[in-house]
N, C-alpha and C positions, 0 to 999 in steps of 0.2 A: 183740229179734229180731222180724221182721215175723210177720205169721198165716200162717199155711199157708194158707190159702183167704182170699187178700185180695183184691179186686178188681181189674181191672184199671184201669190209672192214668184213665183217658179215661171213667171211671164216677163216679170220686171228689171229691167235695167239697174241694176247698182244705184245708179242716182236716184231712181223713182224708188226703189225700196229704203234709199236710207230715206231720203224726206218725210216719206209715210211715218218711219219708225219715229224720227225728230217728233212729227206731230202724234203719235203714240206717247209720246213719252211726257209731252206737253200735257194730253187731257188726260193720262196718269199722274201726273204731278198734281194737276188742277185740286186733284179731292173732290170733286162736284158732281160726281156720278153716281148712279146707284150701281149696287154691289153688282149686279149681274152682267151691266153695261162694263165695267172696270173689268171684269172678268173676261170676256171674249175681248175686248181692247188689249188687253194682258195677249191674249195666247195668240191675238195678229200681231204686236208687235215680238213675240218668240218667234213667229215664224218669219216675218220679216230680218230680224237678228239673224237664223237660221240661211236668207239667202245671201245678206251680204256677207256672211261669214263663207259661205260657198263660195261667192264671185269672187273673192282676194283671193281665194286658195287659190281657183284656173289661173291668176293673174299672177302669182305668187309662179305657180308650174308652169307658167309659158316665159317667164324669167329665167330661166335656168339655159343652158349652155351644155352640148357635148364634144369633150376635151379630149385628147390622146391621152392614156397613159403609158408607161414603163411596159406593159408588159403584152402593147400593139393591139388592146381594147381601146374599150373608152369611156369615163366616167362620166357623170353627171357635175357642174361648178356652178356656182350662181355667174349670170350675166353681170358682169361688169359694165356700167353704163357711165360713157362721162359726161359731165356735165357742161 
């Protein structure tokens, strides 16, 4: 079950929001709550979904690479990273 005094999502670190959501998704599964409880648990764990979906984007867009092209611009290429 989430902390009582969690932060808000828009504070949190990628790791601290998904674990929350993991345990979102726990005492949604459970069935053991009443409707209204299930409900606000519902719309923290959206908004939680909401920021880790954000923080992959940034992460996603600071991945990326700019390259020459042909025509003495320069485009955007994903970062190639070896392994």
């Amino acid at each position: 079950m989430p902390k009582a005094k969690s932060k808000p999502p828009e504070e949190m670190t990628f790791e601290q929001a998904f674990e929350e959501l993991q345990e979102v998704v726990s005492g949604l599964e459970s069935g053991e709550m009443a409707l209204e409880d299930s409900l606000r648990l519902f719309e923290r764990g959206q908004s939680l979904a909401e920021r880790c979906s954000q923080l992959l984007e940034q992460a996603e867009l600071r991945l990326k690479q700019l390259v020459p092209d042909d025509s003495g611009g320069y485009r955007e290429e994903d970062l190639e990273v070896e392994e």
